[in-house]
N, CA and C atoms as a LAMMPS dump frame, in Angstrom:
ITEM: TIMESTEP
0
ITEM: NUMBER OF ATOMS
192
ITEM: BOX BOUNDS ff ff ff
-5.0000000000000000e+02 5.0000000000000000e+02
-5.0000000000000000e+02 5.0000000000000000e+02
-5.0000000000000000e+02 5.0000000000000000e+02
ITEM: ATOMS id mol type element x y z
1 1 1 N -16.664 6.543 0.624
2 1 2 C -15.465 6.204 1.359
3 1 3 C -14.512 5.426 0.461
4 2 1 N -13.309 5.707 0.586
5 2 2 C -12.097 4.842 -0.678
6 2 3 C -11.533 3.754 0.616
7 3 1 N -11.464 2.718 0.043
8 3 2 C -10.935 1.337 -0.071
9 3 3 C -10.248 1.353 -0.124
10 4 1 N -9.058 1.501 0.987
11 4 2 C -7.322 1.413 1.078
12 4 3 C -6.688 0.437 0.176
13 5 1 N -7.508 -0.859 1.473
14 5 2 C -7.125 -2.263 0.623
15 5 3 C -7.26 -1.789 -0.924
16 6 1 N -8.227 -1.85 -1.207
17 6 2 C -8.337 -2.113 -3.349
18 6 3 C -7.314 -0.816 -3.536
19 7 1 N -7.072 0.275 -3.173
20 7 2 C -5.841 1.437 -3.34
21 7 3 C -4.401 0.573 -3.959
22 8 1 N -4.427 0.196 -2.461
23 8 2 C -3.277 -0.828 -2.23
24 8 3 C -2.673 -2.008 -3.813
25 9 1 N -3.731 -2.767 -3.783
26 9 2 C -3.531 -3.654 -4.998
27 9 3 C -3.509 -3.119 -5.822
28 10 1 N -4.354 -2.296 -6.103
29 10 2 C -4.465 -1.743 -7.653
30 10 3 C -3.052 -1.112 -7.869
31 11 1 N -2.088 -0.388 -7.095
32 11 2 C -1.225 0.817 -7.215
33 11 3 C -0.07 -0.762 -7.161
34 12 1 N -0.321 -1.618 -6.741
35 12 2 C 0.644 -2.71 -6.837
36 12 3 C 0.724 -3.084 -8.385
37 13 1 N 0.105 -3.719 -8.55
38 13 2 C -0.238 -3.997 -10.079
39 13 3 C -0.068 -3.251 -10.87
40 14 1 N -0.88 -1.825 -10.914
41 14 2 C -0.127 -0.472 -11.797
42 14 3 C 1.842 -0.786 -12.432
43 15 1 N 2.144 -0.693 -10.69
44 15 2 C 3.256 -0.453 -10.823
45 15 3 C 4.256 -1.816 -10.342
46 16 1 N 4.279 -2.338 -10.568
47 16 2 C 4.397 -3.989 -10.762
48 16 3 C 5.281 -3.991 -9.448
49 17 1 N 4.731 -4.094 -8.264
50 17 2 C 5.178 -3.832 -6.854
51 17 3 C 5.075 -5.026 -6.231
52 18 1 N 5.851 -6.314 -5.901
53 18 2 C 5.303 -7.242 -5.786
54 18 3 C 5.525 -7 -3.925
55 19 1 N 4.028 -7.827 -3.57
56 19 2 C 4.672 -7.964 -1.88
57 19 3 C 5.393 -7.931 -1.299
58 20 1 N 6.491 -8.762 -1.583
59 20 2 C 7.09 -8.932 -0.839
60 20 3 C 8.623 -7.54 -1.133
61 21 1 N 8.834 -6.864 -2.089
62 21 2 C 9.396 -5.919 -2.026
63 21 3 C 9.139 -5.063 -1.593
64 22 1 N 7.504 -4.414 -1.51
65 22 2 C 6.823 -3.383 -0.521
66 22 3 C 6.881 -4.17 0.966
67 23 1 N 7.19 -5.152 1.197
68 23 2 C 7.54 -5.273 2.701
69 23 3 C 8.909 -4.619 3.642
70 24 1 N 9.596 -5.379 2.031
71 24 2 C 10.864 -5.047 2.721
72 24 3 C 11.539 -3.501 2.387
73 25 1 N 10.722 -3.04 1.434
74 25 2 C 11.288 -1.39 1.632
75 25 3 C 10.429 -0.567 2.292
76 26 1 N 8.827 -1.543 3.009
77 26 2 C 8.377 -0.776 4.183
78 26 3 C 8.96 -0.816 5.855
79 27 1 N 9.93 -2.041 5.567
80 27 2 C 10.202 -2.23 6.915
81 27 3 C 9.596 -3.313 7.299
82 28 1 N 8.743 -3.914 6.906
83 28 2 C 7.962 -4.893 7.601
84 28 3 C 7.734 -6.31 6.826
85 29 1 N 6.817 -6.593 6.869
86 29 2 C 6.776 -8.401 6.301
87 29 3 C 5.432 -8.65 5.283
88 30 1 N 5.941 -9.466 4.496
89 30 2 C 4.931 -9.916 3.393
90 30 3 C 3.311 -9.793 4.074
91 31 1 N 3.242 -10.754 5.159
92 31 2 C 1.685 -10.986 6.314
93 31 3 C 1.723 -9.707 6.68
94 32 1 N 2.281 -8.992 7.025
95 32 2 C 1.729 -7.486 7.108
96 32 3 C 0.692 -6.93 5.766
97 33 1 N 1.412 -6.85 4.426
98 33 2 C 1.036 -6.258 3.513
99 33 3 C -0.318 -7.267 3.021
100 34 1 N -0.053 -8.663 2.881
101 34 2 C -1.374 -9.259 2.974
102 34 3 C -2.518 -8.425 3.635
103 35 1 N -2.225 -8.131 4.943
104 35 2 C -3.06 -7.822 5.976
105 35 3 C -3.628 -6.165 5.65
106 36 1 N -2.57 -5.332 5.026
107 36 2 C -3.024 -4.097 4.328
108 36 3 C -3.768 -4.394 3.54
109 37 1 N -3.659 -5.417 2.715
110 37 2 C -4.179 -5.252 1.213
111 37 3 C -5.853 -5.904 1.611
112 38 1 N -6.1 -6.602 2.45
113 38 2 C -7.402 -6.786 3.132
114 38 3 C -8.065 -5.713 3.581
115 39 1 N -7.527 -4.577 4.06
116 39 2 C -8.224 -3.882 4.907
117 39 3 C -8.672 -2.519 4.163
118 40 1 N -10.334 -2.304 4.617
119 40 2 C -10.243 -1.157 4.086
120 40 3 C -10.46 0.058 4.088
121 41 1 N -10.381 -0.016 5.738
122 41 2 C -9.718 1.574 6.321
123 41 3 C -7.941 1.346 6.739
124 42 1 N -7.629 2.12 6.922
125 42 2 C -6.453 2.572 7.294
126 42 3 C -5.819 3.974 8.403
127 43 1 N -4.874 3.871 8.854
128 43 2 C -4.482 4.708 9.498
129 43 3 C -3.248 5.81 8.728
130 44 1 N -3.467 6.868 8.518
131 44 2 C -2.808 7.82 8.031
132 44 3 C -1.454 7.596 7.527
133 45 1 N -0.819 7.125 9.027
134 45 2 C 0.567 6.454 9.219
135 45 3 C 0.705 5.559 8.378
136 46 1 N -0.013 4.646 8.156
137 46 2 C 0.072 3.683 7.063
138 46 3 C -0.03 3.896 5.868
139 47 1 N -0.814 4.267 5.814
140 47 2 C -0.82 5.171 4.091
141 47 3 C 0.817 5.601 3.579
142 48 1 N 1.011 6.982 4.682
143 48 2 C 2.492 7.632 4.449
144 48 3 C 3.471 6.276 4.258
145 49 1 N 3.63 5.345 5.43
146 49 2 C 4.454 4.257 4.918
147 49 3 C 4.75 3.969 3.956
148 50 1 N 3.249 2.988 3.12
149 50 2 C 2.933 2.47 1.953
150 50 3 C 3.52 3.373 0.918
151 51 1 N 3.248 4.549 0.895
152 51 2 C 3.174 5.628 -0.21
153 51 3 C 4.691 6.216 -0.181
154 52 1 N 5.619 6.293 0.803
155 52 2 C 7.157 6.077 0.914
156 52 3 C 7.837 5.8 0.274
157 53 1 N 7.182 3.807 0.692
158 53 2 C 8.232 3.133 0.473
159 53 3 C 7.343 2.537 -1.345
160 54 1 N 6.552 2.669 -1.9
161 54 2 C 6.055 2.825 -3.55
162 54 3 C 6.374 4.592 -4.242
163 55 1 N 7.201 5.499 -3.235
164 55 2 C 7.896 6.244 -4.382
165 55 3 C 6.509 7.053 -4.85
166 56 1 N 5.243 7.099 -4.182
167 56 2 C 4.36 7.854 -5.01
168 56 3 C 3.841 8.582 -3.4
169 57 1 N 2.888 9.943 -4.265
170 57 2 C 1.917 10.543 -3.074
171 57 3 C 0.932 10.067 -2.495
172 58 1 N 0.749 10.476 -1.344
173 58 2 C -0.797 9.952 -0.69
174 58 3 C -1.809 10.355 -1.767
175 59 1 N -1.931 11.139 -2.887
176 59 2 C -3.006 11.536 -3.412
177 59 3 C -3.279 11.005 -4.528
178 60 1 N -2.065 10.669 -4.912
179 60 2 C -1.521 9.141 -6.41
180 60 3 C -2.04 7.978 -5.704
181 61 1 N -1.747 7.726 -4.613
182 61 2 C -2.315 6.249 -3.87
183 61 3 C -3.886 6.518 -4.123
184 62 1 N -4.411 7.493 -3.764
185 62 2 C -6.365 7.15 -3.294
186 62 3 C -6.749 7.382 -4.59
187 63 1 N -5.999 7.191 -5.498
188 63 2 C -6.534 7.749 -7.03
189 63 3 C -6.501 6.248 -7.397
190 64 1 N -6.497 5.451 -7.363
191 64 2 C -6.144 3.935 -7.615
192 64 3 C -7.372 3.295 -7.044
């Protein structure tokens, strides 16, 4: 099973994505993305979000 959360950070860091800019070009708030970057299932929808608003594919994200 892949680890959203660790997806998440790692594809941050890759690509020097800091929180609080993936909040605000997801729409939502820093404690949100905290709260992604903890978790490590996810909902589809979230993924697509994440993967949106970082400019990359769902399949570039789970590769991380």
């Amino acid at each position: 099973m892949i680890d959203a959360g660790r997806c998440l950070r790692m594809a941050q860091k890759e690509l020097g994505i800091a929180s609080v800019v993936l909040a605000k070009k997801a729409d939502s708030t820093p404690q949100q993305v905290v709260r992604w970057r903890a978790q490590k299932n996810m909902k589809l929808h979230t993924i697509e979000t994440i993967c949106n608003a970082m400019d990359i594919s769902i399949n570039d994200f789970l590769m991380y």
